[in-house]
N, C-alpha and C positions, 0 to 999 in steps of 0.2 A: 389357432393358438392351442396348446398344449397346456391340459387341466394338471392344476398344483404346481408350474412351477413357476408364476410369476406373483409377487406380493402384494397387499394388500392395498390398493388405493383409496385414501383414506381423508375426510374434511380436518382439516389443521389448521390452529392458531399459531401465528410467528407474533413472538413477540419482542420488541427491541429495548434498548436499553434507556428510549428516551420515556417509555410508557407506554408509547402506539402501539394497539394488536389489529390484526388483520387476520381474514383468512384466505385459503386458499388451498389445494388438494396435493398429498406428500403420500409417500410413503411410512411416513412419521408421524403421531399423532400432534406433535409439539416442535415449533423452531425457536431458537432463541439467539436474536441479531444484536449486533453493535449498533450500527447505524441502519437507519430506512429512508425511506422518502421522504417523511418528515422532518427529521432532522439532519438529513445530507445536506453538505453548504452547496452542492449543484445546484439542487431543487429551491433551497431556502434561499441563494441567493447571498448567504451572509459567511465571513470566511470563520472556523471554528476551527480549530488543532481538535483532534481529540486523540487525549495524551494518557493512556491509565496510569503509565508509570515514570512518567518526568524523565521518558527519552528525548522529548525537546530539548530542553534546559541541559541535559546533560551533554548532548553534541554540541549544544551550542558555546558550553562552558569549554569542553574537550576542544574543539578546533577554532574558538577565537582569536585565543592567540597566532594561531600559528599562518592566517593569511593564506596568499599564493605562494609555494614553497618553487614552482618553477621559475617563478620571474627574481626571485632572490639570487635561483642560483646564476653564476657568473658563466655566459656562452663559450664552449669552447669551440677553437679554431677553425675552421675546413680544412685539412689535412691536404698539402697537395696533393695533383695524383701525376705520377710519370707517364705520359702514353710511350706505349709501344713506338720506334721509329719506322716506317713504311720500306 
């Protein structure tokens, strides 16, 4: 390996937004998660949206209404086709 030019490997706290910190070794002295293990609905087991900004509610509001828009509309025809005569 070639001295100076790889960085600093470093003991690091990650810490998530549910409160859990851990550590584990970064080039970073500090991580800062959304979710972790503990509170992922994989691991937990339990189903949880995590929503910061009420994009749930809002697609759900935005395309309620509007359904299957393919099966409304009305099939159009199979167009015959002339074959060539042999």
């Amino acid at each position: 390996m070639k001295e100076g030019i790889h960085p600093k490997y470093l003991d690091t706290v990650v810490k998530c937004g549910c409160g859990n910190t851990f550590n584990t070794h970064s080039t970073v002295p500090e991580i800062k998660v959304d979710i972790c293990n503990v509170c992922h609905p994989f691991f937990t087991g339990k189903l949880k949206f995590v929503d910061t900004a009420g994009r749930i509610e809002k697609f759900k509001s935005k395309f309620a209404t509007a359904g299957y828009a393919s099966l409304k509309k009305p099939k159009k025809p199979a167009a015959a086709v002339d074959a060539p005569a042999s």
